[in-house]
Steps between C-alpha positions, in 0.01 A plus 500: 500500500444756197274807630153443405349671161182665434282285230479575179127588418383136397759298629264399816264327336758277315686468836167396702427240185839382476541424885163248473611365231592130703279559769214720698620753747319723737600877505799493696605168305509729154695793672755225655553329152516826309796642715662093465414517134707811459762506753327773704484736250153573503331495825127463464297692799166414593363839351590423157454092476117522628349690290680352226402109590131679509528635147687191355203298621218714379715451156462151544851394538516423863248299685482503899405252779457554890802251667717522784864610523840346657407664800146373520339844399207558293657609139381492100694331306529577082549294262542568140240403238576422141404869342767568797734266284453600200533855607812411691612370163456784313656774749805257509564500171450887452720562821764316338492688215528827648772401696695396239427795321629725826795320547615528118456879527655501839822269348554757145744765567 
């Protein structure tokens, strides 16, 4: 397993939106999916994920509901909402950009 990596600043947003993108999760759902999404690389912790599910919902791209979890425990589960799409969209394509532009200046000589 690669040794896990700090997130870039913005990254977890796109990461929490990305990992509901088929289906709602509760909190420990996201974290789970993140670190299968990536290969363990990133390793969300409860501290950081939280508050960032809180703020993605005020924004309006996250909606919550009360449900119960695998192992029959009260839990909120998110969902995302279609500014959530369209926002998901639009980090996408602007992560992809920057990557490419990274790994062209990390490939000249």
């Amino acid at each position: 397993m690669p040794p896990t990596t700090n997130l870039l600043q913005g990254t977890l947003d796109l990461l929490i939106l990305r990992s509901l993108l088929t289906a709602e999760l509760h909190g420990l759902g996201i974290s789970r999916r993140i670190e299968q999404m990536t290969g363990g690389t990133f390793q969300v912790k409860p501290g950081s994920l939280f508050p960032a599910l809180h703020r993605m919902e005020e924004a309006g791209w996250l909606k919550s509901s009360w449900g119960e979890s695998e192992s029959n425990r009260r839990a909120r589960y998110y969902q995302m909402t279609a500014a959530g799409r369209r926002h998901l969209k639009l980090e996408t394509e602007e992560w992809q950009r920057i990557s490419l532009a990274m790994a062209q200046a990390l490939a000249t000589s």
